[in-house]
PDB file with one MODEL, atoms N, CA, C and O in Angstrom:
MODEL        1
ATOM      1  N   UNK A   1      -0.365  17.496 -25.065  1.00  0.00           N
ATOM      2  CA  UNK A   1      -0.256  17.519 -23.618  1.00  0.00           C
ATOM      3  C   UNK A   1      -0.572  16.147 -23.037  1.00  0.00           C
ATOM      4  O   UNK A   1       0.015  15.763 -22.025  1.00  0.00           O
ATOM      5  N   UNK A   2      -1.559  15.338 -23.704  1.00  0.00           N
ATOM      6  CA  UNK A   2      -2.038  14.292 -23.176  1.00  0.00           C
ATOM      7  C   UNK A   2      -0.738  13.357 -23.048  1.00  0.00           C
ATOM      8  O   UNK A   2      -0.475  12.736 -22.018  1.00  0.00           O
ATOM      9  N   UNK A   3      -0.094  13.334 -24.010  1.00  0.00           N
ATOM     10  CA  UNK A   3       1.069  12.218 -24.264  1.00  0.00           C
ATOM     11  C   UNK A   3       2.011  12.370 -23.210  1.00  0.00           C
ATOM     12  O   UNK A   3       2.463  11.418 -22.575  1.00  0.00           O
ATOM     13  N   UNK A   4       2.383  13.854 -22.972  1.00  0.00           N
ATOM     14  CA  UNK A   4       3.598  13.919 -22.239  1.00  0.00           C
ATOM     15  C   UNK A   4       2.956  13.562 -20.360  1.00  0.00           C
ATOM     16  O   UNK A   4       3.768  13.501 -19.437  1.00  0.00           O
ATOM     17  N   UNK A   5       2.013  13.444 -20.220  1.00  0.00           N
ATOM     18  CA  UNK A   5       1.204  13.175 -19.105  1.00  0.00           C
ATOM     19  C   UNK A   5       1.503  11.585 -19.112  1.00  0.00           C
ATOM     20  O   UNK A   5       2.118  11.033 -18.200  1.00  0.00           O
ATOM     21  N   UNK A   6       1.016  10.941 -20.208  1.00  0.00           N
ATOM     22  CA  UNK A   6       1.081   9.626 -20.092  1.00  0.00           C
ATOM     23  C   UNK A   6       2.478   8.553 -19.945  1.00  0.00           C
ATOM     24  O   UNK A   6       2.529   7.388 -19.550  1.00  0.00           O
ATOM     25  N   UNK A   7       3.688   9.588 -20.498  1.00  0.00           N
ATOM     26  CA  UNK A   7       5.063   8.961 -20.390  1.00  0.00           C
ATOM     27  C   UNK A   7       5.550   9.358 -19.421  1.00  0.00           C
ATOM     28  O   UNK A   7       6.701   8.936 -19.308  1.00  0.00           O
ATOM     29  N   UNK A   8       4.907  10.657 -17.784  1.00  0.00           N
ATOM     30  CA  UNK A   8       5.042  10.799 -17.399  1.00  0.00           C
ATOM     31  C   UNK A   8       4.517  10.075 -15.977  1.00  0.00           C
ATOM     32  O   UNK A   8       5.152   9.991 -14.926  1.00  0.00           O
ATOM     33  N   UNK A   9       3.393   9.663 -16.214  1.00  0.00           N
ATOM     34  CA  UNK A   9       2.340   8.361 -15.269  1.00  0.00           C
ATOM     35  C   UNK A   9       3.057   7.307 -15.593  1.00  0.00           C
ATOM     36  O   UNK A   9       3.285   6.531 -14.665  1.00  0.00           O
ATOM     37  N   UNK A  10       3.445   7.065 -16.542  1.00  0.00           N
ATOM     38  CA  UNK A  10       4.256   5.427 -16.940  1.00  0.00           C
ATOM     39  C   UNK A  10       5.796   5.194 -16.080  1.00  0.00           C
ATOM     40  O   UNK A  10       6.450   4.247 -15.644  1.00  0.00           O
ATOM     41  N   UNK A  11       5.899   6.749 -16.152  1.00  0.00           N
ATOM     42  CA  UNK A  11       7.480   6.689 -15.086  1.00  0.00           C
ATOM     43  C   UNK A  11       7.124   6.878 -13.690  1.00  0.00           C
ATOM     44  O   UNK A  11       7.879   6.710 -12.733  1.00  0.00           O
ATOM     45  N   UNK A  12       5.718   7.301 -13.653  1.00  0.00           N
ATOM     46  CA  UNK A  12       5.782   7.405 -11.972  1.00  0.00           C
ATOM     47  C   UNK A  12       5.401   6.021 -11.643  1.00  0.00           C
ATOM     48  O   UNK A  12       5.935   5.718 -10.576  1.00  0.00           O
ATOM     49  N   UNK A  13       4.818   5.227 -12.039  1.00  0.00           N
ATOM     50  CA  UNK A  13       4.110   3.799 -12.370  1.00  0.00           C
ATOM     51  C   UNK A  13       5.805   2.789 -11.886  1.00  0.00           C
ATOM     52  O   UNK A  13       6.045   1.948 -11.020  1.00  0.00           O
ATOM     53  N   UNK A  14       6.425   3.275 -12.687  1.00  0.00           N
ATOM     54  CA  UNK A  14       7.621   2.405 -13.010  1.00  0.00           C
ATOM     55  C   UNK A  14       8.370   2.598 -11.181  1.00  0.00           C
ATOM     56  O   UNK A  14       8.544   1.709 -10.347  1.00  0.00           O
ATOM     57  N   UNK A  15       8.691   4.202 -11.069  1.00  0.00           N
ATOM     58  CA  UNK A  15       8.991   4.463  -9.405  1.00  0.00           C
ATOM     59  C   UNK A  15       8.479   3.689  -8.516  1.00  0.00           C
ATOM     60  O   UNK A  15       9.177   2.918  -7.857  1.00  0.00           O
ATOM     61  N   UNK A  16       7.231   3.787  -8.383  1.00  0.00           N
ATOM     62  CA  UNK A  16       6.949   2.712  -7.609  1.00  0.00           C
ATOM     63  C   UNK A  16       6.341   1.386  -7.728  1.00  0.00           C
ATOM     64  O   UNK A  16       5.423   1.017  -6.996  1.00  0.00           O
ATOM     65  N   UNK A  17       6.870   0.655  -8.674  1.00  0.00           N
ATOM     66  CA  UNK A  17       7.232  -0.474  -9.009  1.00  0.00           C
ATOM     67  C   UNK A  17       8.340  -0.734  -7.682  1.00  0.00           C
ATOM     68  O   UNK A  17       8.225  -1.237  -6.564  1.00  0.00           O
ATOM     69  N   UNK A  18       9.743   0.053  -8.652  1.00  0.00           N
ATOM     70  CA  UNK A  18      10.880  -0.219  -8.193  1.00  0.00           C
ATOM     71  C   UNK A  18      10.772   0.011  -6.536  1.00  0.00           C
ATOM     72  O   UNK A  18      11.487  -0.701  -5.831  1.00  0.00           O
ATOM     73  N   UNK A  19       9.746   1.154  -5.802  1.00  0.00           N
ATOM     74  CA  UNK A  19       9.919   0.902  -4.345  1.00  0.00           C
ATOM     75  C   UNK A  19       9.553  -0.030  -3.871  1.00  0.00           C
ATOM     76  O   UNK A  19      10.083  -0.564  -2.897  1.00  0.00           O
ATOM     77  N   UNK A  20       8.218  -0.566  -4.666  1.00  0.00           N
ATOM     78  CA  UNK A  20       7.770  -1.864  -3.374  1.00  0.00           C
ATOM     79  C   UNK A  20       8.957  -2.983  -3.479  1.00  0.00           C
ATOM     80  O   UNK A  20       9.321  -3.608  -2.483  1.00  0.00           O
ATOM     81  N   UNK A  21       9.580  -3.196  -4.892  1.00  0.00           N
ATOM     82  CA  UNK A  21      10.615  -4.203  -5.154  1.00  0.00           C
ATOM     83  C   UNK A  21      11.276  -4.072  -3.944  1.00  0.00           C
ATOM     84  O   UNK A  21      11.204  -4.838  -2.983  1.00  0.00           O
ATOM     85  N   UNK A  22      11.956  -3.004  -4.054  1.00  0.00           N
ATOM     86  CA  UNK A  22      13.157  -2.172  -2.824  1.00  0.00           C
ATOM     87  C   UNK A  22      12.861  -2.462  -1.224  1.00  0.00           C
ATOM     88  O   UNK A  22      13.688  -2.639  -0.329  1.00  0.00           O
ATOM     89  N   UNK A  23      11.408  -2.454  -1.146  1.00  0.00           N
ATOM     90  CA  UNK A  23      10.743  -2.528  -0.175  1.00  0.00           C
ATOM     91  C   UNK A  23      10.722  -4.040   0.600  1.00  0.00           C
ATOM     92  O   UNK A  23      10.914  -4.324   1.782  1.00  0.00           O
ATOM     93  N   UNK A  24      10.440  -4.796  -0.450  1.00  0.00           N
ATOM     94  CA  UNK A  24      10.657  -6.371  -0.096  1.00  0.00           C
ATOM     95  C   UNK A  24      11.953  -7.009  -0.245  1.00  0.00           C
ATOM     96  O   UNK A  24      12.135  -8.117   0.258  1.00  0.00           O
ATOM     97  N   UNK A  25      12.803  -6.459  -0.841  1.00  0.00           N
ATOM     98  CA  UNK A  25      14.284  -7.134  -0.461  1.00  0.00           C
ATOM     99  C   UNK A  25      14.535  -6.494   0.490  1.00  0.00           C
ATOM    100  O   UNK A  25      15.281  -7.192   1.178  1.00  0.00           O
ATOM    101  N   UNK A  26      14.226  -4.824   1.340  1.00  0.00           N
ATOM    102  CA  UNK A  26      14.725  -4.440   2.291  1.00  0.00           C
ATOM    103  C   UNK A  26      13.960  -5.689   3.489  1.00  0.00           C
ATOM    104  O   UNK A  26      14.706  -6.157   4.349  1.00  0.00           O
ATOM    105  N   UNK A  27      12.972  -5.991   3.456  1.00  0.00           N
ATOM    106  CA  UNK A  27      11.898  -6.962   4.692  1.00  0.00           C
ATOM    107  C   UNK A  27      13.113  -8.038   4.553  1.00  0.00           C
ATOM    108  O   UNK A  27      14.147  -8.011   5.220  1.00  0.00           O
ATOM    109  N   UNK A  28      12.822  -8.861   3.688  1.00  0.00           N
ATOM    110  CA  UNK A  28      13.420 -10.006   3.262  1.00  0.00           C
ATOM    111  C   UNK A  28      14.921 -10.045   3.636  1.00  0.00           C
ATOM    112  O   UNK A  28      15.322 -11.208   3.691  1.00  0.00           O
ATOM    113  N   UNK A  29      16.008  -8.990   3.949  1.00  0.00           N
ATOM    114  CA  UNK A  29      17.204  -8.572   4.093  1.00  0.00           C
ATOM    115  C   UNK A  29      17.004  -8.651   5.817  1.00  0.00           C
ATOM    116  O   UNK A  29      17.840  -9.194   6.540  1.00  0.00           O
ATOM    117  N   UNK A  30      15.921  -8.099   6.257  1.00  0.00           N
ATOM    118  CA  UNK A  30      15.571  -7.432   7.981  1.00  0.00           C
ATOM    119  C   UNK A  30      15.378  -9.003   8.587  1.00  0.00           C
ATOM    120  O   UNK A  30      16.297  -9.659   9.077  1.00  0.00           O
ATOM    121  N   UNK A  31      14.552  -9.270   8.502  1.00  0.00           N
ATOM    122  CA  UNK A  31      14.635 -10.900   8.609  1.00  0.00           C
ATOM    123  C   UNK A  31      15.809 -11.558   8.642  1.00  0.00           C
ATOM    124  O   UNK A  31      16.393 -11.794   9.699  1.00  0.00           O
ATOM    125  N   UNK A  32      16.206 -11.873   7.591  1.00  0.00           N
ATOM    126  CA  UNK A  32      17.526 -12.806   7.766  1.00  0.00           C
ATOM    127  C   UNK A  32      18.291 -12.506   8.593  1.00  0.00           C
ATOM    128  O   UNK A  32      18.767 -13.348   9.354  1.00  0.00           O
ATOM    129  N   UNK A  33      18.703 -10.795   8.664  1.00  0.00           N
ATOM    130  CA  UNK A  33      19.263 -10.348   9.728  1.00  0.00           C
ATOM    131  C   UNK A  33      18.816 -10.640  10.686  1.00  0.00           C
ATOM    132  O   UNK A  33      19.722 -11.158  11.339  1.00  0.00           O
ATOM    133  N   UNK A  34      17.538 -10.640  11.474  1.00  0.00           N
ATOM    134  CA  UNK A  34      17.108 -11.072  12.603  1.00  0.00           C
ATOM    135  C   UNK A  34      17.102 -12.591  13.461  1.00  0.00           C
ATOM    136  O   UNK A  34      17.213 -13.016  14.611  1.00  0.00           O
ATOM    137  N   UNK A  35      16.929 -12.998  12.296  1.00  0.00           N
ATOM    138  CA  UNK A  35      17.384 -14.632  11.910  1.00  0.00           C
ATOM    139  C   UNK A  35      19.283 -14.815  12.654  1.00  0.00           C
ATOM    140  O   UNK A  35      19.581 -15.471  13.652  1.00  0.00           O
ATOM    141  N   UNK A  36      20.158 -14.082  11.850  1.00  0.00           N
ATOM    142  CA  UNK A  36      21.182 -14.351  12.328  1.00  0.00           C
ATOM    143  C   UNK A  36      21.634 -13.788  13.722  1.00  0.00           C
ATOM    144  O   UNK A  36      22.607 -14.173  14.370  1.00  0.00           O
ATOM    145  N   UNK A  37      20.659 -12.712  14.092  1.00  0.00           N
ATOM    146  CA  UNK A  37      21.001 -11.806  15.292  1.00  0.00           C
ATOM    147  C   UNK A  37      20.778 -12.859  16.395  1.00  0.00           C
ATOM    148  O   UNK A  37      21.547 -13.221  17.285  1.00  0.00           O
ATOM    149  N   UNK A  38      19.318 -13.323  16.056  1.00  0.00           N
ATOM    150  CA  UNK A  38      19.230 -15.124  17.370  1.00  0.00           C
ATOM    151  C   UNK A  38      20.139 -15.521  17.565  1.00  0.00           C
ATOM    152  O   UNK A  38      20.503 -15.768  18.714  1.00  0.00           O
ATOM    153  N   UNK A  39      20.899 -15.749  16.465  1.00  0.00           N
ATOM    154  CA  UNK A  39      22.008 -16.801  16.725  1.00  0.00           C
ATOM    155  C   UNK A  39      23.541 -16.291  17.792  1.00  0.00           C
ATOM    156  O   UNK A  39      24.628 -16.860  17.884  1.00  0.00           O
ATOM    157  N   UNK A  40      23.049 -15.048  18.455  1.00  0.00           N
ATOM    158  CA  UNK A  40      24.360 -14.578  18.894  1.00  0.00           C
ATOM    159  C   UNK A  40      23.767 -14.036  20.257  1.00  0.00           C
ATOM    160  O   UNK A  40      24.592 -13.338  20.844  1.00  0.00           O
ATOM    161  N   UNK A  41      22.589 -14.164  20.904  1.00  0.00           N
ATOM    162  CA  UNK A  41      22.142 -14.277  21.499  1.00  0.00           C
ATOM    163  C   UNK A  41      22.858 -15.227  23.106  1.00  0.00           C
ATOM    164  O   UNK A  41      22.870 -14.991  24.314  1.00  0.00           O
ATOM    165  N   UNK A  42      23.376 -16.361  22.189  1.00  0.00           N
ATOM    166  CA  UNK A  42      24.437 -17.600  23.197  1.00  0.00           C
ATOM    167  C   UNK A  42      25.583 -16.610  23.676  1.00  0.00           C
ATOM    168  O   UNK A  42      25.797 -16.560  24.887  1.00  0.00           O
ATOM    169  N   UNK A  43      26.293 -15.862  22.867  1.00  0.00           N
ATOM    170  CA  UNK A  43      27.501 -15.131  23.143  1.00  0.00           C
ATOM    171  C   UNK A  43      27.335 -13.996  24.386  1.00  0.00           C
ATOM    172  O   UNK A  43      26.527 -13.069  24.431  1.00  0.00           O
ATOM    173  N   UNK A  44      28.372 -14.371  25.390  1.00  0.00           N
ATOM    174  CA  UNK A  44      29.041 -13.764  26.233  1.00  0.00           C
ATOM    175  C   UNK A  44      30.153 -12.992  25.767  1.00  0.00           C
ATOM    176  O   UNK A  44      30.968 -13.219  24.872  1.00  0.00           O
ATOM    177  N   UNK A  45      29.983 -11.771  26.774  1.00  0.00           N
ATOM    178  CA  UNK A  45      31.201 -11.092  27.038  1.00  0.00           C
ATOM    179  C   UNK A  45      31.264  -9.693  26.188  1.00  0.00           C
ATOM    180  O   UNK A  45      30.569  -9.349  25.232  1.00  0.00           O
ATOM    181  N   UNK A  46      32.238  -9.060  26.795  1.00  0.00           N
ATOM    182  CA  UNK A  46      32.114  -7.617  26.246  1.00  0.00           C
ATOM    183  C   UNK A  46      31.897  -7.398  24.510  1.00  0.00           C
ATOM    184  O   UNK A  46      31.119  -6.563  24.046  1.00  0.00           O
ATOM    185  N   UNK A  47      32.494  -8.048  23.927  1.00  0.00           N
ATOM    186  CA  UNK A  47      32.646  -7.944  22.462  1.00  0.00           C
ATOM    187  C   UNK A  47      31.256  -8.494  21.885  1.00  0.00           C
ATOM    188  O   UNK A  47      30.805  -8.074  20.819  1.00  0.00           O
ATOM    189  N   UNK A  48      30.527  -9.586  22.759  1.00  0.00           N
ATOM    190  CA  UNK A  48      29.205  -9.799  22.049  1.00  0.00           C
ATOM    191  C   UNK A  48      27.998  -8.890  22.126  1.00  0.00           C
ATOM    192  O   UNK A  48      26.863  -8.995  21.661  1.00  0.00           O
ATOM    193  N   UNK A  49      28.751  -7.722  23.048  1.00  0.00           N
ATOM    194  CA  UNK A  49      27.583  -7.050  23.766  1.00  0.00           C
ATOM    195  C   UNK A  49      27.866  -5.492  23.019  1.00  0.00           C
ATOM    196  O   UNK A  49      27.079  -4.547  23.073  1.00  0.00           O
ATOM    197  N   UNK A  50      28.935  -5.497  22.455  1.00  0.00           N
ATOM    198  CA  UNK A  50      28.944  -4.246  21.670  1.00  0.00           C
ATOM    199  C   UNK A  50      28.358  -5.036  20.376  1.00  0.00           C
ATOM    200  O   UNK A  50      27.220  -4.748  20.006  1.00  0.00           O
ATOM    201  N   UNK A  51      29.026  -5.924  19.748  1.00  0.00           N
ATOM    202  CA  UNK A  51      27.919  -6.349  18.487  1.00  0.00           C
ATOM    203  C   UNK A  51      26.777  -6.463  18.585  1.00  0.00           C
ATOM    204  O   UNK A  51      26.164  -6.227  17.544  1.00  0.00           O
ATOM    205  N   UNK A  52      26.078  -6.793  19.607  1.00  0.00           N
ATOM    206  CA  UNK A  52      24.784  -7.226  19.637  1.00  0.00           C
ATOM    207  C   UNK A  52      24.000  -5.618  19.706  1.00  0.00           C
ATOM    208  O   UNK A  52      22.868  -5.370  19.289  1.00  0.00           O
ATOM    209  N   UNK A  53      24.956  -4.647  20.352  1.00  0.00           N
ATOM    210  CA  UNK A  53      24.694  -3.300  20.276  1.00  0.00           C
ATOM    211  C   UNK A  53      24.425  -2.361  18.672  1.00  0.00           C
ATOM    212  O   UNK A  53      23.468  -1.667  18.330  1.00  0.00           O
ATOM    213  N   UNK A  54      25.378  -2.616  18.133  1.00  0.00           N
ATOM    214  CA  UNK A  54      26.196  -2.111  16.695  1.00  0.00           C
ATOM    215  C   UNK A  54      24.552  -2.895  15.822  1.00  0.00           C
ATOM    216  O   UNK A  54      23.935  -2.233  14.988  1.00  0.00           O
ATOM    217  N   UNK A  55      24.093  -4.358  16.239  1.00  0.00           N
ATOM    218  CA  UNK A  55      23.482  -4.773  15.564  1.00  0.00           C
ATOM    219  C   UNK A  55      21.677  -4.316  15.568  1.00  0.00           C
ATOM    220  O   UNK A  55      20.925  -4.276  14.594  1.00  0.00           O
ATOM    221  N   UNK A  56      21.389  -4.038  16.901  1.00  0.00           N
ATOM    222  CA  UNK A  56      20.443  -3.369  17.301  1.00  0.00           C
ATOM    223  C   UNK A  56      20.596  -1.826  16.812  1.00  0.00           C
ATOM    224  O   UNK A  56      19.507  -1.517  16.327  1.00  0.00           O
ATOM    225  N   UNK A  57      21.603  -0.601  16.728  1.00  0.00           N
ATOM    226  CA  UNK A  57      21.497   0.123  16.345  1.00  0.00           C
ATOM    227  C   UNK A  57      21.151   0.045  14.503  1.00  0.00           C
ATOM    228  O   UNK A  57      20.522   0.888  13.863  1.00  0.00           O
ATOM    229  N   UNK A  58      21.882  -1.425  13.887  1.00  0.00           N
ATOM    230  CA  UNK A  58      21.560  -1.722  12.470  1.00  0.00           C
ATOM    231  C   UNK A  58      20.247  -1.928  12.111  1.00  0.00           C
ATOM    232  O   UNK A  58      19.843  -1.497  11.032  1.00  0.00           O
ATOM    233  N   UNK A  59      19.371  -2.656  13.025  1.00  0.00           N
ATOM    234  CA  UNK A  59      17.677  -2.458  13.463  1.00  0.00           C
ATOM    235  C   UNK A  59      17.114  -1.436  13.100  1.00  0.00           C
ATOM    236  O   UNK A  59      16.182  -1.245  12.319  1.00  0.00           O
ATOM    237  N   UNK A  60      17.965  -0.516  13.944  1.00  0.00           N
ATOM    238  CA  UNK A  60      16.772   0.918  14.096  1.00  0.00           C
ATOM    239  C   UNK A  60      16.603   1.403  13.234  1.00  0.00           C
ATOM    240  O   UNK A  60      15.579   1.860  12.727  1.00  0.00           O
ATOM    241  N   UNK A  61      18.062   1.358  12.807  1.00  0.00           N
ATOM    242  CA  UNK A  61      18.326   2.425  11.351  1.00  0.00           C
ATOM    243  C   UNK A  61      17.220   1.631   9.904  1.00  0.00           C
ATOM    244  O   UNK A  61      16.540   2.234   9.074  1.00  0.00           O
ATOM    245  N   UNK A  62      17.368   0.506  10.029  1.00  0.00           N
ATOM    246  CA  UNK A  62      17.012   0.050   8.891  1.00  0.00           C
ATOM    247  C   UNK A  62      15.307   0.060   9.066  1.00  0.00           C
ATOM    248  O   UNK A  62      14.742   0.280   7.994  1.00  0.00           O
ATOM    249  N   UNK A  63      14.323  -0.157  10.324  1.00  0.00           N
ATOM    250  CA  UNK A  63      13.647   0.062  10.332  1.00  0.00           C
ATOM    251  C   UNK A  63      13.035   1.495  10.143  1.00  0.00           C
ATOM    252  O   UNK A  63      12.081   1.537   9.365  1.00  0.00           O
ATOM    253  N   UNK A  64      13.406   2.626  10.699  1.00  0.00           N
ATOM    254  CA  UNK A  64      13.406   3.953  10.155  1.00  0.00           C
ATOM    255  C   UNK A  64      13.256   3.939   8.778  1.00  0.00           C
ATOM    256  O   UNK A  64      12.246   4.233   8.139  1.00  0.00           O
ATOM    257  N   UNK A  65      14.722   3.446   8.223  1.00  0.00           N
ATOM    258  CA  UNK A  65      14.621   3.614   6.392  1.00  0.00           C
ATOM    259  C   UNK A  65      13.191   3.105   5.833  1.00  0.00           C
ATOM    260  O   UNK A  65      12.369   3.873   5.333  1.00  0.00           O
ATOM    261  N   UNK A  66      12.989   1.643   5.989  1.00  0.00           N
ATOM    262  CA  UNK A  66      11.724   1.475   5.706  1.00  0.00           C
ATOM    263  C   UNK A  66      10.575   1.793   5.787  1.00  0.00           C
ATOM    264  O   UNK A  66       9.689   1.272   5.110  1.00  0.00           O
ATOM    265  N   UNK A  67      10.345   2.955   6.865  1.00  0.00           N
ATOM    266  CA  UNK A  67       9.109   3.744   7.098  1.00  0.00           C
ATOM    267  C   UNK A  67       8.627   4.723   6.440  1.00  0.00           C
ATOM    268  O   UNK A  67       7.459   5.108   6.390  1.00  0.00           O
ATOM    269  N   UNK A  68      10.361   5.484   5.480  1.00  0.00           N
ATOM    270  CA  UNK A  68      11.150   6.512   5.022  1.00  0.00           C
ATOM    271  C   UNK A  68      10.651   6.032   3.608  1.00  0.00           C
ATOM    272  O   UNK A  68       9.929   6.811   2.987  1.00  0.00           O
ATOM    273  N   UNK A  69      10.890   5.122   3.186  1.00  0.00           N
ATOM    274  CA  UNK A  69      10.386   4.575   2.141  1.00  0.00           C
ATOM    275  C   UNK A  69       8.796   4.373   1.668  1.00  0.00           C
ATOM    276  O   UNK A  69       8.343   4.769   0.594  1.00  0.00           O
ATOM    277  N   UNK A  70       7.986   3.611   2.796  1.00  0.00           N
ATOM    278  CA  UNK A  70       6.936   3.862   2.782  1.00  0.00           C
ATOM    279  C   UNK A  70       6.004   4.826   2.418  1.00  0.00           C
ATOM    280  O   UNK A  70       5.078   4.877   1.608  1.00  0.00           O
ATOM    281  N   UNK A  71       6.490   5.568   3.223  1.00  0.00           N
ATOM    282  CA  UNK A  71       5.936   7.431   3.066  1.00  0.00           C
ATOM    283  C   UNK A  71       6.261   7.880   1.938  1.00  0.00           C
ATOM    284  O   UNK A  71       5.255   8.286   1.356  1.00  0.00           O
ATOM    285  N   UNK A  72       7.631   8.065   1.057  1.00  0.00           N
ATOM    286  CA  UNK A  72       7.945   8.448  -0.284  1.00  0.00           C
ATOM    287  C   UNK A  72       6.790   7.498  -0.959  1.00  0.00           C
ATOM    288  O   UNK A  72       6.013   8.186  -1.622  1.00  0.00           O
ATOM    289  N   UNK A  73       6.400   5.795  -0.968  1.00  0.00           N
ATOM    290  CA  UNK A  73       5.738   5.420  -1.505  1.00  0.00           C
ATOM    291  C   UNK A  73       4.262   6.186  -1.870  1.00  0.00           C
ATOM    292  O   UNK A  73       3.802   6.578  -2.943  1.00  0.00           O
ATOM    293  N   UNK A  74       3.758   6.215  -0.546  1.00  0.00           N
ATOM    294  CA  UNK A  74       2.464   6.736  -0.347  1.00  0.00           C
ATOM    295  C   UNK A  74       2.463   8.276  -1.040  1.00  0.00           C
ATOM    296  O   UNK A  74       1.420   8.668  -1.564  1.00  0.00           O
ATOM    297  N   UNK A  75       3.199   8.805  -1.033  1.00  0.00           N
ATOM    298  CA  UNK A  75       3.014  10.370  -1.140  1.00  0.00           C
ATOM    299  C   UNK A  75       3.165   9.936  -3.077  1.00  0.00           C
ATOM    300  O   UNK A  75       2.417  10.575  -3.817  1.00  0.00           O
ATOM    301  N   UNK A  76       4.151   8.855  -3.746  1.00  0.00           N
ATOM    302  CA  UNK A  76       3.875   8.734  -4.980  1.00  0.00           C
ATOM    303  C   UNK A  76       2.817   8.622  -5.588  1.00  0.00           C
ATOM    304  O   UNK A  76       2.552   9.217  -6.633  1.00  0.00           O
ATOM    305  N   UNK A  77       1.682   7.403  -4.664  1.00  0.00           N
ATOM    306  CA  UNK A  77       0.929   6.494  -5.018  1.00  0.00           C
ATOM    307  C   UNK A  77      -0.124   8.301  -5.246  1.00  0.00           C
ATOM    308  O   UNK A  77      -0.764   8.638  -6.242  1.00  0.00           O
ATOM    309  N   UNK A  78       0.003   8.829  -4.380  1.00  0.00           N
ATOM    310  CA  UNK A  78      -1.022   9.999  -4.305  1.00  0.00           C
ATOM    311  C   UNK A  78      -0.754  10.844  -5.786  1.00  0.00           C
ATOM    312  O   UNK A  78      -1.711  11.207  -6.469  1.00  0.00           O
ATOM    313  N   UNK A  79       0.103  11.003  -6.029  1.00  0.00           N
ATOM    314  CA  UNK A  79       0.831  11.725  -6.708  1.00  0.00           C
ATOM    315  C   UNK A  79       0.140  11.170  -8.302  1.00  0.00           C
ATOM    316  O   UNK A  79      -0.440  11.771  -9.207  1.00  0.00           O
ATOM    317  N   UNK A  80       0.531   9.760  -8.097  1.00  0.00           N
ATOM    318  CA  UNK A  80      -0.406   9.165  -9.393  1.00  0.00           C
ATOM    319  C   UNK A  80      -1.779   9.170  -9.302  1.00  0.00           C
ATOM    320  O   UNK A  80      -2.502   8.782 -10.219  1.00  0.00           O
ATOM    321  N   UNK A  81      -2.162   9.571  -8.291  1.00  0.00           N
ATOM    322  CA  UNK A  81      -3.947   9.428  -8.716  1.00  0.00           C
ATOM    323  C   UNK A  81      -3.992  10.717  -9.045  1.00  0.00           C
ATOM    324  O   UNK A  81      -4.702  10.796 -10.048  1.00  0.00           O
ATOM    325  N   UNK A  82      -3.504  12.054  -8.643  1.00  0.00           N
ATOM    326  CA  UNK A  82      -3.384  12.952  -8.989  1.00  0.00           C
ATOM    327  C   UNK A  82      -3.351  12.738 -10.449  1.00  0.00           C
ATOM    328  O   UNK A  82      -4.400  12.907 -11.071  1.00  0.00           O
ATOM    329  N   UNK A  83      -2.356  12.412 -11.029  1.00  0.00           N
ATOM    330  CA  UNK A  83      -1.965  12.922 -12.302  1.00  0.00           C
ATOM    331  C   UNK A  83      -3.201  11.789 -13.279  1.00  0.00           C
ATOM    332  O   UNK A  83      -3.255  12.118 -14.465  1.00  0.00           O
ATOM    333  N   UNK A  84      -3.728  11.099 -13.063  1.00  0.00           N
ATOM    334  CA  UNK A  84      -4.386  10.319 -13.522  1.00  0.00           C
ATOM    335  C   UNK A  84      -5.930  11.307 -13.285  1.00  0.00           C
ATOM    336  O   UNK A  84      -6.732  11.179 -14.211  1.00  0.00           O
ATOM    337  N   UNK A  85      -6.175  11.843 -12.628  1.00  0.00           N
ATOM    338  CA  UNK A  85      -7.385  12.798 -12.330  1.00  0.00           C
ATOM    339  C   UNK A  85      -7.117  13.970 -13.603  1.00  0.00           C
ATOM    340  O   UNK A  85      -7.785  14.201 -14.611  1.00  0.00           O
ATOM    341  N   UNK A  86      -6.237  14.398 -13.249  1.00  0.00           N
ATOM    342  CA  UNK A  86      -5.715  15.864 -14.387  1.00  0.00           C
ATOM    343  C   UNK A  86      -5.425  15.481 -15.542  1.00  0.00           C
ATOM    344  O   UNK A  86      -5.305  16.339 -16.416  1.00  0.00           O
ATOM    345  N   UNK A  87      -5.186  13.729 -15.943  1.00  0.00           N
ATOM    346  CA  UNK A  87      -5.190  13.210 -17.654  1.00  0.00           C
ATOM    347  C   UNK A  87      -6.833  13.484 -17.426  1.00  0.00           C
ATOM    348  O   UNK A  87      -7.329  14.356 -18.139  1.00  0.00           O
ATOM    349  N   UNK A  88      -7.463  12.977 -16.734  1.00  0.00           N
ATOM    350  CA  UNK A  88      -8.616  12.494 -17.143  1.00  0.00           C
ATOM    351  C   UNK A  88      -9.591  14.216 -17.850  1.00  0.00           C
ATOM    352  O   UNK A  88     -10.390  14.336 -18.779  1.00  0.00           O
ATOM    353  N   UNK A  89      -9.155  14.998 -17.113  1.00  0.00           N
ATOM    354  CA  UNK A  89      -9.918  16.116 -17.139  1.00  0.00           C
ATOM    355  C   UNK A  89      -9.971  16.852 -18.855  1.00  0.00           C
ATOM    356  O   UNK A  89      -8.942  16.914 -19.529  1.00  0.00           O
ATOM    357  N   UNK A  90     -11.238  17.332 -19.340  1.00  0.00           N
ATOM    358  CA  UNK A  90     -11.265  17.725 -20.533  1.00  0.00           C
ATOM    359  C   UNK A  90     -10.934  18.825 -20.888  1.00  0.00           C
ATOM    360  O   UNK A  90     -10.990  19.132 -22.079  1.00  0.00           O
TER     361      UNK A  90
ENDMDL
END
């Protein structure tokens, strides 16, 4: 029982690895975007004002996701102390 616990902590280990990774190219992605969103800021006229719209709704969404992510994180991170409590137990 112990073993299959431990290749099972090693994969939850590995999950969130891969979220915080996920997590910082999503920041690192939000940024640049924000970065380029300044730059359109100068633009007039109807068409800059639906992009600048389209781009703010790309905001929301992506900020949401990342919160979305967070929370799956946290509820893992729990998840492993859990299972690290119930290896530990005799």
């Amino acid at each position: 029982m112990n073993g299959e616990i431990l290749v099972e902590l090693d994969d939850l280990l590995g999950a969130e690895r891969e979220l915080t990774d996920l997590l910082t190219r999503l920041r690192a992605d939000e940024q640049e975007a924000r970065s380029l969103y300044a730059r359109l800021q100068n633009w007039k006229g109807h068409s800059a004002n639906v992009l600048k719209n389209q781009i703010e709704t790309f905001f929301e969404d992506m900020s949401r996701r990342i919160i979305e992510i967070e929370q799956q994180k946290l509820e893992l991170v729990r998840y492993v102390q859990l299972m690290r409590q119930v290896d530990s137990m005799p």
